[in-house]
C-alpha distance (Angstrom), angle and dihedral (degrees) to the residues before:
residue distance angle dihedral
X1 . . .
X2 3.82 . .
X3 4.06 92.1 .
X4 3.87 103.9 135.2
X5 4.32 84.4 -133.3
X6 3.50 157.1 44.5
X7 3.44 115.4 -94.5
X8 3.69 91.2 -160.3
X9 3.56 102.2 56.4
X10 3.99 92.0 7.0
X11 4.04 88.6 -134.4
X12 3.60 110.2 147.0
X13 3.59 116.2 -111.0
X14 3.99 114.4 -107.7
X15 3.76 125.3 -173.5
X16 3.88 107.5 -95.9
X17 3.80 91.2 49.9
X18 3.93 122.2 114.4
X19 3.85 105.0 -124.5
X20 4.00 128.2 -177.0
X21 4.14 131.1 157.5
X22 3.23 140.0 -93.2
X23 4.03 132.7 -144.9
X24 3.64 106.0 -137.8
X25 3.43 98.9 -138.5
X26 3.60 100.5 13.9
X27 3.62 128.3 -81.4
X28 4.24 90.9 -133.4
X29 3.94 85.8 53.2
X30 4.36 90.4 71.3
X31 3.12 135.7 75.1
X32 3.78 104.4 -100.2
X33 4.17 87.4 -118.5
X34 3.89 79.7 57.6
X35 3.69 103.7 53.7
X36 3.68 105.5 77.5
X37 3.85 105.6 43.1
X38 2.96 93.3 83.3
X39 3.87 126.6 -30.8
X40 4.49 113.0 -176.0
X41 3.72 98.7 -128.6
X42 3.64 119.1 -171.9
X43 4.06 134.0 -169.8
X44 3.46 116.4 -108.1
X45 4.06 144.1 172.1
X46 3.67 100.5 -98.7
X47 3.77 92.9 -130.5
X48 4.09 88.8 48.0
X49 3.63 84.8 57.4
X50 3.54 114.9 43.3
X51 3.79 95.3 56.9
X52 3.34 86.1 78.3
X53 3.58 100.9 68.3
X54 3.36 105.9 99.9
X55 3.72 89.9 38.9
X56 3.95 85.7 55.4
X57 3.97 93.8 48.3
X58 4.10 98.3 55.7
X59 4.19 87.1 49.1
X60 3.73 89.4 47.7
X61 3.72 87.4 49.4
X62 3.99 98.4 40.2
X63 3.93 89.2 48.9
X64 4.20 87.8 52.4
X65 3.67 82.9 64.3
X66 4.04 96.0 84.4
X67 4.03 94.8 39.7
X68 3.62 133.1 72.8
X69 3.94 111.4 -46.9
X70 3.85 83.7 -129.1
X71 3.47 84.0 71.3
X72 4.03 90.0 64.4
X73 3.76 120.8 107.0
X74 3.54 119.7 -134.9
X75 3.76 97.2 -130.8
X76 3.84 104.4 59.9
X77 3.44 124.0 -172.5
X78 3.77 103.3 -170.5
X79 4.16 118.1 117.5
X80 3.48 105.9 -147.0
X81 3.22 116.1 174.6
X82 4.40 139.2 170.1
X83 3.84 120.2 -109.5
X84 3.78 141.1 171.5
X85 3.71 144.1 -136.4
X86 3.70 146.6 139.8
X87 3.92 82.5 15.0
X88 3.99 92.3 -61.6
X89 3.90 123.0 111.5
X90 3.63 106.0 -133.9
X91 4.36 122.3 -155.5
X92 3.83 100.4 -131.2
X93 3.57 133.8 -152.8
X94 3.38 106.0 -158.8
X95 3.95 109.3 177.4
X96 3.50 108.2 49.3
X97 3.57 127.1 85.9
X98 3.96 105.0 -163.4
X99 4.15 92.0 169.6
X100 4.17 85.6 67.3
X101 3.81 86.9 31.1
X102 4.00 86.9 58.7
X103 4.21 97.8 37.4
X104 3.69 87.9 53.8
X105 4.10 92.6 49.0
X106 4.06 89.9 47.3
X107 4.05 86.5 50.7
X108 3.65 83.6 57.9
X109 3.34 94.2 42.6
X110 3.67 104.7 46.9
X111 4.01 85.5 43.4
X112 3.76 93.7 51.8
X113 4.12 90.7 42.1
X114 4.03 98.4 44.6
X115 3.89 102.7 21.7
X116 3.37 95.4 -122.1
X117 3.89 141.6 88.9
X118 3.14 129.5 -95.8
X119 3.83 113.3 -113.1
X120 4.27 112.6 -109.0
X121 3.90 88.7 -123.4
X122 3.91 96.8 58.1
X123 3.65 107.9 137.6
X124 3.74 118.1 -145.0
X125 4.00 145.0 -162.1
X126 3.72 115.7 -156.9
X127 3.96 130.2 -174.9
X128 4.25 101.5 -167.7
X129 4.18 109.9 -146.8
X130 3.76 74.7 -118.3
X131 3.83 131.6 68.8
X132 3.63 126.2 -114.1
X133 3.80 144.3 -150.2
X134 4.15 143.4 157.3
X135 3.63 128.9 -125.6
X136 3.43 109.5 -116.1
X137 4.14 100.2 -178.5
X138 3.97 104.5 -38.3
X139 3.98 86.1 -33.3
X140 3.61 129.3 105.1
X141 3.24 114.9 -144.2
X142 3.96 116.3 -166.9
X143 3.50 128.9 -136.1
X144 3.46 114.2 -119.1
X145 3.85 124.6 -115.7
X146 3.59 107.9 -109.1
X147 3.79 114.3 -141.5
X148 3.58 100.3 -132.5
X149 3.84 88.3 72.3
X150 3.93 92.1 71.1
X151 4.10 88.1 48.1
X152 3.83 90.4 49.2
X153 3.44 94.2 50.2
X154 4.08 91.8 48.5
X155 4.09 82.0 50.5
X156 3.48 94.0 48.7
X157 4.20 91.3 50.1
X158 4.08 91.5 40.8
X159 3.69 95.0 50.7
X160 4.30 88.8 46.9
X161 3.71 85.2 59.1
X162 3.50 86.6 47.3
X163 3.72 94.9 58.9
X164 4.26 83.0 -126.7
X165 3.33 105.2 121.0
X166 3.95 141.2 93.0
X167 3.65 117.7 -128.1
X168 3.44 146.4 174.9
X169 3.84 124.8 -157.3
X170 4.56 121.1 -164.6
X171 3.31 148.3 171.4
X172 3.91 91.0 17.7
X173 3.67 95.3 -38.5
X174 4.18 86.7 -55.9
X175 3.58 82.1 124.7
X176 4.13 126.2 52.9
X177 3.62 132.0 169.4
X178 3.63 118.4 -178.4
X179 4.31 121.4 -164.0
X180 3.68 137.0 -169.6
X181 3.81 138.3 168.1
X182 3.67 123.0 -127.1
X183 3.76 131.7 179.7
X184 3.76 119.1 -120.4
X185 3.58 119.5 -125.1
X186 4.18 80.2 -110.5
X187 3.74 89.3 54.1
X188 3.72 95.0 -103.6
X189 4.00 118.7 135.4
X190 3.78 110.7 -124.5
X191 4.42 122.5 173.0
X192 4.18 126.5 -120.5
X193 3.59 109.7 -161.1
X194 3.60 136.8 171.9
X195 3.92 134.7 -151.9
X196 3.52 133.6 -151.4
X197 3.54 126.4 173.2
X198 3.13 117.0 162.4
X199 3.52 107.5 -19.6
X200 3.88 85.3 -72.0
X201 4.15 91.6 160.0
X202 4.04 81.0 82.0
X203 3.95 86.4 68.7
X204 4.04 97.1 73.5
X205 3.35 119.7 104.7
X206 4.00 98.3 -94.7
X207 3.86 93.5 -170.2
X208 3.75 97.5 65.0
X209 4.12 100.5 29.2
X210 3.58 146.3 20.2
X211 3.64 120.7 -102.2
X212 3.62 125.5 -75.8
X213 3.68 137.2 -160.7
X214 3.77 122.9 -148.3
X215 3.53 106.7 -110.6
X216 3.44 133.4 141.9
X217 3.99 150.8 148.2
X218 3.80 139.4 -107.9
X219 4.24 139.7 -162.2
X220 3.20 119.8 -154.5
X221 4.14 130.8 -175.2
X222 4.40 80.5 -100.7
X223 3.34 159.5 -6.1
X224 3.83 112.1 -71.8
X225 3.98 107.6 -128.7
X226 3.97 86.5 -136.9
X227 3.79 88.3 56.5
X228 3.57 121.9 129.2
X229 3.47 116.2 -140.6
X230 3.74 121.2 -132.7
X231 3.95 131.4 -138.5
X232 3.74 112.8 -101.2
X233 3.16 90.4 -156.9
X234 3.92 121.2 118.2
X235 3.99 136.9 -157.0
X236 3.23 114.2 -114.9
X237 3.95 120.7 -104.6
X238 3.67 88.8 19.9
């Protein structure tokens, strides 16, 4: 809470300006045992923040999906919905966008791990915990999964071992992000990370794919100071 910024907008914060905080993932989306010990709250413009709301309510909701059913709210604003494709029928969630969910969780991150912001034009790779596909007519077409998914995650696990990665650990280790630096084949420094909150791989549809973790990458305008930097090293055969 005492970053000098946004990490939405990453605007410094000046004196006349209406600041509040922000539960990074959302307080609603824990168990309410898990919500004190201990939540990452950030600073943000109010109006940066609260346009997130909704956005905040349907993860909350989604993530309520592997817990107790007593956990359920009775007004639930997920669209799921049926779809076909390749001859499969497909269970389709069709207002949630967990790739901007995720970006906007690693902004936090990164800002809360490196005490900076992360630049506008940061590029990013994300695999969701859940598959996901386009309609092209009344067909679904699936994205495919890209290989370099499977080597992050084997980065992200090697580097752990190593003791060379960031992390940060909530809402009584509910919550756990995972970081490393890796050096482009151009030279340039770009993050792997890998979320975990509650368990939330388990929510993929497990009759149509395998099961995925969310993990991902990120390159920004520079190296963070903070930064850890990973092993290049790899296992062989892998």
């Amino acid at each position: 809470m005492k970053l000098p910024f946004c990490y939405v907008c990453g605007r410094a914060f000046e004196t006349r300006d209406d600041i509040n905080r922000d539960h990074i993932p959302p307080e609603s989306a824990f168990l309410p045992e898990d919500r004190e010990n201990f939540p990452l709250l950030l600073p943000t413009h109010a109006g940066c923040n609260h346009v997130f709301n909704l956005e905040d309510e349907l993860l909350a909701q989604l993530i309520t999906l592997s817990q107790p059913v007593s956990r359920r709210t009775e007004t639930n604003r997920l669209e799921i919905d049926a779809g076909y494709g390749n001859g499969k029928m497909y269970t389709l969630l069709t207002n949630v966008n967990l790739h901007e969910i995720v970006k906007r969780w690693v902004r936090a991150f990164h800002s809360a791990l490196y005490q900076e912001p992360m630049a506008s034009t940061t590029r990013f790779s994300i695999q969701t915990p859940l598959p996901s596909g386009s309609f092209f007519g009344n067909s679904i077409q699936v994205d495919p999964q890209r290989p370099q998914f499977k080597i992050f995650e084997e980065r992200i696990s090697l580097n752990t071992q190593l003791g060379l990665v960031d992390r940060i650990i909530s809402n009584n280790g509910r919550m756990r992000y995972r970081c490393t630096w890796q050096r482009a084949d151009d030279g340039r420094w770009f993050a792997i990370f890998q979320i975990d909150l509650y368990a939330w791989s388990i929510l993929g549809d497990a009759a149509n794919f395998s099961r995925r973790e969310c993990v991902g990458s990120y390159l920004p305008d520079r190296f963070p100071p903070l930064g850890t930097m990973g092993s290049e090293l790899f296992v062989s055969g892998k």
